[in-house]
N, C-alpha and C positions, 0 to 999 in steps of 0.2 A: 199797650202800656202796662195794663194788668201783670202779662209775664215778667214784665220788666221788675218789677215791685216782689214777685213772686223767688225768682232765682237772682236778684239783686247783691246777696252773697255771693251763690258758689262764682255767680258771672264775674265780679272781681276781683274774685281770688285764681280765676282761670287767667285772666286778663294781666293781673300785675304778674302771675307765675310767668306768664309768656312772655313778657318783658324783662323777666330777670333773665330768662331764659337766651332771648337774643341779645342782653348786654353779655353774659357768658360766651356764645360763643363769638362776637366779636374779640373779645377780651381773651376767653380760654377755651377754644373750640374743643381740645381733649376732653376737659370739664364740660362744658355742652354737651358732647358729644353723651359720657359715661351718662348726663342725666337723660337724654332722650333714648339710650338704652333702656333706662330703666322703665321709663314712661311707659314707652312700648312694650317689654316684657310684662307689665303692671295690667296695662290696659290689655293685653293679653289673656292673661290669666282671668281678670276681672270678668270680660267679656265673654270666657269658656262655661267659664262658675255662671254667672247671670243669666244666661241664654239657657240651659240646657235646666238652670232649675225656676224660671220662671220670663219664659218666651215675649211673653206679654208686656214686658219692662219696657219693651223698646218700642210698643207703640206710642207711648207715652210725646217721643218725639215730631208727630204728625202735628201737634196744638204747639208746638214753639217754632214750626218752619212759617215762615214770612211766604213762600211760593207754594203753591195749590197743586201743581204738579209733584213736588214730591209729598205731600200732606195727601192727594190720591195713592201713591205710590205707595207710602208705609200703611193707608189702611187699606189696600187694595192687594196686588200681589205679594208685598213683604209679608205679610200680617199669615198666611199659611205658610209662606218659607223663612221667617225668623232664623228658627234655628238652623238652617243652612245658610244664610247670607250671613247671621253674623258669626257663625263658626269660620265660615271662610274669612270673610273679615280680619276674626284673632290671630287666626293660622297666619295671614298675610303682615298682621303686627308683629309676631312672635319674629316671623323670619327678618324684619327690617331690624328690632330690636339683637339680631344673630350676625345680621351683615353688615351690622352700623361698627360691630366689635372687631368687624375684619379688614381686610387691607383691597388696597387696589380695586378692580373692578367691579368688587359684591361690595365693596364698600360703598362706591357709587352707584351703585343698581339699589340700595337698602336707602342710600339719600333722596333719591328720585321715587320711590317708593312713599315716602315720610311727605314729601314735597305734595305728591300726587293722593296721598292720601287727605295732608290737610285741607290741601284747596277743595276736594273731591266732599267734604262734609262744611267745608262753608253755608252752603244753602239748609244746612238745620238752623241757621240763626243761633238763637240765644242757646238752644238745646247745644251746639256745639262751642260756644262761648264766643263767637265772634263777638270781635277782631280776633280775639286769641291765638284761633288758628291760623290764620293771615300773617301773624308776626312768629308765630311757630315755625311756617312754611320759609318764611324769610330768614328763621337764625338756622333751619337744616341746610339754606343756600351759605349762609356763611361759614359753617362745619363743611359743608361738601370744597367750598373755594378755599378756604384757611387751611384746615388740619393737613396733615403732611399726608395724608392716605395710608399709613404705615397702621399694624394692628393698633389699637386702641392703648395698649399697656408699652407699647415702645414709643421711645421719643428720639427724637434725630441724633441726639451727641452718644446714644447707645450702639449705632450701628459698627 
């Protein structure tokens, strides 16, 4: 409960984001889409910068996970490989945020990516703003069903 009180901000500011986010793409999946681009390229970038000038950020998230297994896991193995899990990590953001902009099948391999990335950090709990990413994972399924699959900047009456 403590944590609760502690990240009680950012936790609902992730949380209403995430809900404007899957009214968007119900509503304007193109719009979803550009902003879950950007997400990913952000959180990209973030992650590159973070990691390589201070590794140790990211143990931080061991005291906000609710399960013991990954709270072993960030201070057990992660904790000397940092900076290679989450470099791959960003890499692996960067390219969802490259394929979300593109058409047809990398556009769906970038959505299934997004999907398997949110559920895949669910278990940090608060640290990764759950539910946030739960209703994240849910508006990248409505961009991947909605949006026409055509690149990002074309829209159907252009073809």
């Amino acid at each position: 409960m403590e944590l609760l009180k502690e990240y009680l901000i950012p936790w609902s500011i992730s949380n209403s984001i995430s809900i404007l986010f899957l009214v968007a793409a119900i509503r304007k999946p193109k719009l979803a889409r550009l902003v879950f681009i950007l997400l990913f390229a952000w959180a990209c970038w973030i992650n590159i910068t973070t990691v390589h000038q201070d590794p140790n950020a990211y143990l931080e998230y061991a005291k906000m996970t609710p399960f013991q297994l990954y709270a072993d896991f960030i201070n057990g193995w992660f904790t000397s490989n940092s900076i290679l899990m989450v470099t791959l990590i960003a890499i692996a953001q960067g390219l969802i945020a490259i394929g979300m902009m593109l058409k047809g099948q990398l556009f769906q391999i970038a959505c299934l990516g997004a999907v398997i990335f949110f559920l895949a950090i669910i278990p940090l709990g608060i640290g990764s703003g759950f539910p946030a990413t739960l209703i994240a994972s849910i508006a990248i399924y409505f961009i991947w069903k909605k949006d026409d699959r055509d690149y990002l900047w074309r829209f159907k009456n252009e073809k």
